[in-house]
N, C-alpha and C positions, 0 to 999 in steps of 0.2 A: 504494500500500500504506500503510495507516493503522498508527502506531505504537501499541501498547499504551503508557499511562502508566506510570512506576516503582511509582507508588503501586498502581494495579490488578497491579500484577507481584507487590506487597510482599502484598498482600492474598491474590491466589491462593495464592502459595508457602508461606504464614502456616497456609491450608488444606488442603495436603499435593499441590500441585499442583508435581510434579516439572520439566514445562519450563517455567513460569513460573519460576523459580529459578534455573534453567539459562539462558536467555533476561536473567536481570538478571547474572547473572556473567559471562556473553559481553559483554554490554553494558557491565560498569563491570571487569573486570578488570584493565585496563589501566591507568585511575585506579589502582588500589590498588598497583596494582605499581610504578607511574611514583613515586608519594606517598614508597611505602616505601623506592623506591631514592633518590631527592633525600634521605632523611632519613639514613640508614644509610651512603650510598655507596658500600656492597658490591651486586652482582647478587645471590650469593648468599646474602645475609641478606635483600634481597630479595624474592626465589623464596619464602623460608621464610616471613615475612611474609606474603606474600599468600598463601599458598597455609593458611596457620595460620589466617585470615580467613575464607579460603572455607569451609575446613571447621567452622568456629564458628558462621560467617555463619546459619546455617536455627535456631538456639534465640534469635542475638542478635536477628535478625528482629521479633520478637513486640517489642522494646521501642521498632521506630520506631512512631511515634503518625503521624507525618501532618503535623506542625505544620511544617514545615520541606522541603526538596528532600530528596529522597531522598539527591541526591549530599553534601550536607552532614551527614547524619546519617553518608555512608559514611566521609565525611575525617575525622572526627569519633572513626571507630573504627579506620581506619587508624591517624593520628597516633597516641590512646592504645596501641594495639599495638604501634608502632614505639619510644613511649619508656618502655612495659616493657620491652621487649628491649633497650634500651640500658641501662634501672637495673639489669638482668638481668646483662647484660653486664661492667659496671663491678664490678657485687658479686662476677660472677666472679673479673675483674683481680682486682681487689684481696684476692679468698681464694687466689688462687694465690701472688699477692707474699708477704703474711702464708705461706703455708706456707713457700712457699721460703725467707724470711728466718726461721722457726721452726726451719726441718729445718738453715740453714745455723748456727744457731746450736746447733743440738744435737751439730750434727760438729763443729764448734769445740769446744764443751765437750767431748764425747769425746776428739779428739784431745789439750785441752789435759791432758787427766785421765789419757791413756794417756803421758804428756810426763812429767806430773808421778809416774807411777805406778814409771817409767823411772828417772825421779831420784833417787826414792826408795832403788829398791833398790839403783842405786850409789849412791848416800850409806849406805846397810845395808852394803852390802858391803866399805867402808873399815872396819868394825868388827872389834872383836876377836871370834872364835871362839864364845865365851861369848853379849855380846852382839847378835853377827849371828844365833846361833840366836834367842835372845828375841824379839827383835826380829820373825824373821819369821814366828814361830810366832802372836805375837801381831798385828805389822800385816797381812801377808800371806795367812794364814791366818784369820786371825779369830776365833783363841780368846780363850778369856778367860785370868784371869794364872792360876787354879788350873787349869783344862786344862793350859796349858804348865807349869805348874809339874809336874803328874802324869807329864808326857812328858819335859821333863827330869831329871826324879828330883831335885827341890828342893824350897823351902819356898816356898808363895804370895808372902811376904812379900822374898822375892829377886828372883822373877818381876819385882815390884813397883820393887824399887829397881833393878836392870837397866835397865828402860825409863824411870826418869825419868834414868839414865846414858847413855841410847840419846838422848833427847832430847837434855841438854846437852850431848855431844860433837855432835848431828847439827846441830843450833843455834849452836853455836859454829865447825863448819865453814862453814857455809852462812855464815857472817858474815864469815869469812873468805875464800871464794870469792867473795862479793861483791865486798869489799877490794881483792879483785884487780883487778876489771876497772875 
């Protein structure tokens, strides 16, 4: 039994000759697969590899010219396939690190914000009556000082001087709980 050449195989399948096609992937599957697995080290990235080949394989066809072995043009296009899948790979790592060390730092910042949010209002709530309301009408809430001024029944201009009394007492504590430790 006389072997059909690769070249006469590349050329029929080129022409839409379905077992000449079949006939060169019976025949070099194994290369591709054998190639992909030494490179990869996984069977399964493997499998996917060669089998992402085969199914490429019938358009990439049309770009072996002849000048070379068929089997050289095949390694040619395995290897390139194998280390996209590893740049592929890597860029994945490496967007998953980047996310994870994203999301771990945005739970940090939340937590440290719901910490800080915490402090707050016990350090509010060591205040006098007067300016615990001020205080939380305006940090808490998030009016402005004539809102809270309207809601307490006072003048902007108290609103005003409250909170810069909200400051230095909450400032002057916090300076002194440091002291302590």
């Amino acid at each position: 039994m006389i072997s059909t050449s690769d070249h006469i195989l590349v050329g029929r399948a080129n022409s839409g000759d379905a077992a000449a096609f079949s006939t060169l992937l019976e025949r070099h599957y194994e290369l591709i697969f054998r190639l992909a697995y030494r490179m990869l080290g996984n069977q399964q990235d493997a499998e996917d590899i060669a089998q992402d080949i085969c199914v490429a394989l019938p358009k990439k066809l049309v770009s072996f010219k002849g000048n070379a072995k068929f089997t050289t043009w095949l390694y040619q296009i395995t290897l390139n396939t194998c280390r996209d899948f590893m740049r592929r790979r890597v860029s994945n790592q490496k967007a998953y690190v980047d996310y994870t060390q994203v999301n771990q730092i945005r739970n940090d910042t939340q937590v440290q914000k719901k910490q800080d949010a915490l402090e707050a209002y016990r350090l509010i709530g060591t205040l006098h009556d007067d300016l615990r309301e001020t205080a939380l009408l305006i940090v808490a809430e998030g009016l402005n000082h004539a809102e809270a001024a309207q809601i307490l029944g006072i003048k902007e201009s108290t609103v005003s001087w409250r909170m810069m009394k909200v400051k230095e007492k909450l400032s002057a504590r916090v300076q002194r709980e440091a002291g302590a430790l």
